[in-house]
N, C-alpha and C positions, 0 to 999 in steps of 0.2 A: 504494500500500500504506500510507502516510502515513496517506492519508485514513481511511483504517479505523483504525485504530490508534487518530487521533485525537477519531473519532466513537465510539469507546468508550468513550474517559477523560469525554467532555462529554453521556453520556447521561447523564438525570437517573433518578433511581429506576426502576424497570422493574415493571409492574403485571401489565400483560396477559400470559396468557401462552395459546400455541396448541399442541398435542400432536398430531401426525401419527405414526399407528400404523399402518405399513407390514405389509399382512397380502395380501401377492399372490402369495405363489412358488408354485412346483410341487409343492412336498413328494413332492421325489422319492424322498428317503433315508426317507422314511415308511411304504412300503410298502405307496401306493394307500390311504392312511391321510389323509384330508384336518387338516391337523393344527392350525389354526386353530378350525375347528368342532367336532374331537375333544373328546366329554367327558370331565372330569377330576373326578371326583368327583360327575359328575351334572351337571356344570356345564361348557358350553364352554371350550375356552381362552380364548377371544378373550374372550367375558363376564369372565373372570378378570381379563383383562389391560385390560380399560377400566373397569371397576370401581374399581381404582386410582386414575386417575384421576378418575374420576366423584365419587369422592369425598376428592380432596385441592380444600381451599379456594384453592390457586394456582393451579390449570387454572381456565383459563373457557371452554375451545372445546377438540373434538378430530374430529380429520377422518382417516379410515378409507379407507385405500387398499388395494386388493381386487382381483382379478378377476373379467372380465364376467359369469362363472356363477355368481359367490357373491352379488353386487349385491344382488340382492332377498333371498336369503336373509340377509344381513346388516343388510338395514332393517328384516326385520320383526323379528329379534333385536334390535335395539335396542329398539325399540319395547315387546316386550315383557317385555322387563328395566329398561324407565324409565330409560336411559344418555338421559337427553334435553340432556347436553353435547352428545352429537355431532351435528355442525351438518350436514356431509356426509358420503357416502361417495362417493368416485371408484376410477375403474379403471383399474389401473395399467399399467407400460410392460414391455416385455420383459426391462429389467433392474431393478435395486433402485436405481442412479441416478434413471432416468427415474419411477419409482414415486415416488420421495423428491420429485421436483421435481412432479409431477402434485400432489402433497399440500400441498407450500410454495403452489403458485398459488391454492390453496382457503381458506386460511387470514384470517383476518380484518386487516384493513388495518392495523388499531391495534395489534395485538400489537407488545411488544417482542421476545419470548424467543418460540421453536421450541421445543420438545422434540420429537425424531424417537424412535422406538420400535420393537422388532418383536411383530410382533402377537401372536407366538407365547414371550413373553416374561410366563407371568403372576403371576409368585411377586415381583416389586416390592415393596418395602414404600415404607411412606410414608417411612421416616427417612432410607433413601437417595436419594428424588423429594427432598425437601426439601433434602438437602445439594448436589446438581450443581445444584437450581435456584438457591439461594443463591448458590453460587460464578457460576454462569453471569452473576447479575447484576451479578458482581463485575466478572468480569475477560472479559464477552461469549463465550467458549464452554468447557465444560465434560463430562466425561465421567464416570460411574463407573468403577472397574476394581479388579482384587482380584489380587494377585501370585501372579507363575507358581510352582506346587510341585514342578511335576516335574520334571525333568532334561533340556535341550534339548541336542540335538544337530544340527550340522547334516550335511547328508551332499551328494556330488555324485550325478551321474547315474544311479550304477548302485548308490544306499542304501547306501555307503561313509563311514562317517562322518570328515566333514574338522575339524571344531571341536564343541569343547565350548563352549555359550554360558553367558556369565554371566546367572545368572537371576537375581540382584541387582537389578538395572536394568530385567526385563524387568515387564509388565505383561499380564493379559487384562482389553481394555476391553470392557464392558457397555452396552448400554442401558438409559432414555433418553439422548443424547446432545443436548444442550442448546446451542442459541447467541445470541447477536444476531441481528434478523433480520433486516436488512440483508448482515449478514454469510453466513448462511448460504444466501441468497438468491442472491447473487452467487459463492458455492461452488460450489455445482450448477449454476448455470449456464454457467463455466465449466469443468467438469469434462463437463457434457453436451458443450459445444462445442468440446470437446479428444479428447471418446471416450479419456477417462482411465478405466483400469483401477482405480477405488477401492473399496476392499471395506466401507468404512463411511463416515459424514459427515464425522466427524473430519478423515479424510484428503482430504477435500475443500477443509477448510479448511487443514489444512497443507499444502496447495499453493499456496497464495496469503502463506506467509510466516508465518503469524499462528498462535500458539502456543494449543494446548490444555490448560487444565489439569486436571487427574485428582482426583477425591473419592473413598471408601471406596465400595464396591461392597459385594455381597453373594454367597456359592456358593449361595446358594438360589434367584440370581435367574438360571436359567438360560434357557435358550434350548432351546425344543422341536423338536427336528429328526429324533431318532429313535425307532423303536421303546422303547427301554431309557430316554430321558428319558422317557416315558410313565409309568414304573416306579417310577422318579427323582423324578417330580413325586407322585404319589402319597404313596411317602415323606415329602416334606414336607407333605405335606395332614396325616396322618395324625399324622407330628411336630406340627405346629400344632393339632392336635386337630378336624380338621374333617372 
């Protein structure tokens, strides 16, 4: 664990950077709604959500993990939306782990920094890609996140609530989530070869000891998973005047 720690402090400036945008699930809470391809305004998600990057000057490569039946339809959308960052598209694993690591192995040799992403994430702005990239370079892995508003409770088994949590302390973290690539290399693939339970990369690397730190997020950068963000995303089209 040393060793990382200390191949962080001796990386020299961090140039390359590679953006793997995990776009494989079921979209099952969608309602038979494929929601990656779903248009938003006349315009796909996913085109939304690579367009960010397409056009931020710190990405140089982005690799599109997918499932087997979207594959073709996902190259000829690139193609025809001129996203010619994206170097591949690969097809992903059963879980969002193995999707994550199918997208690390694609990625260009020379990259310093990862940015991992979900596909169906496409209200990004540039101000918050540039603040986790910046930090990422700093201190090897970084996340957005934007603090919790509501009221946490927690409850046992039969939705009894046992504690009130301090929402002081807590956070909801965002994508992209950014690291060293080294680091986040050796994350997933230990968490693949552990059949660890992690519900994002971060927690991949906080398993291995090594601290994540958090930059300002955005609530407009949400994540499209049901019907009513469909609604949601609109909303902010429409707020943005577009």
């Amino acid at each position: 664990m040393l060793g990382f720690l200390s191949k962080l402090k001796r990386k020299p400036q961090q140039d390359i950077c590679s953006v793997v945008v995990v776009a494989a699930g079921s979209a099952r809470r969608m309602e038979g709604i494929d929601k990656v391809m779903a248009p938003l305004g006349g315009i796909p998600i996913l085109v939304r959500t690579l367009r960010v990057f397409q056009q931020s000057s710190d990405v140089h490569e982005i690799v599109i993990v997918t499932r087997e039946d979207l594959l073709e339809e996902i190259c000829n959308m690139c193609k025809a939306y001129n996203l010619y960052k994206v170097s591949a598209t690969v097809i992903g694993g059963a879980e969002r782990v193995l999707s994550v690591q199918a997208g690390i192995d694609r990625v260009r040799r020379d990259a310093q920094l990862i940015a991992i992403h979900d596909g169906a994430r496409p209200f990004l702005s540039q101000a918050v890609l540039g603040a986790v990239l910046r930090q990422a370079k700093q201190s090897g892995a970084a996340a957005p996140a934007i603090p919790v508003s509501d009221t946490v409770k927690r409850v046992d088994g039969t939705e009894l609530i046992t504690e009130t949590v301090d929402r002081s302390c807590l956070r909801a973290v965002q994508t992209p989530q950014v690291f060293q690539a080294d680091l986040i290399r050796a994350a997933i693939k230990k968490a693949v070869e552990d059949n660890a339970p992690v519900t994002d990369d971060c927690s991949a690397v906080e398993r291995l000891g090594i601290g994540v730190v958090l930059t300002p997020g955005d609530r407009e950068n949400i994540k499209v998973t049901t019907p009513f963000d469909m609604v949601l995303g609109q909303a902010i089209l429409d707020a943005r005047g577009e």
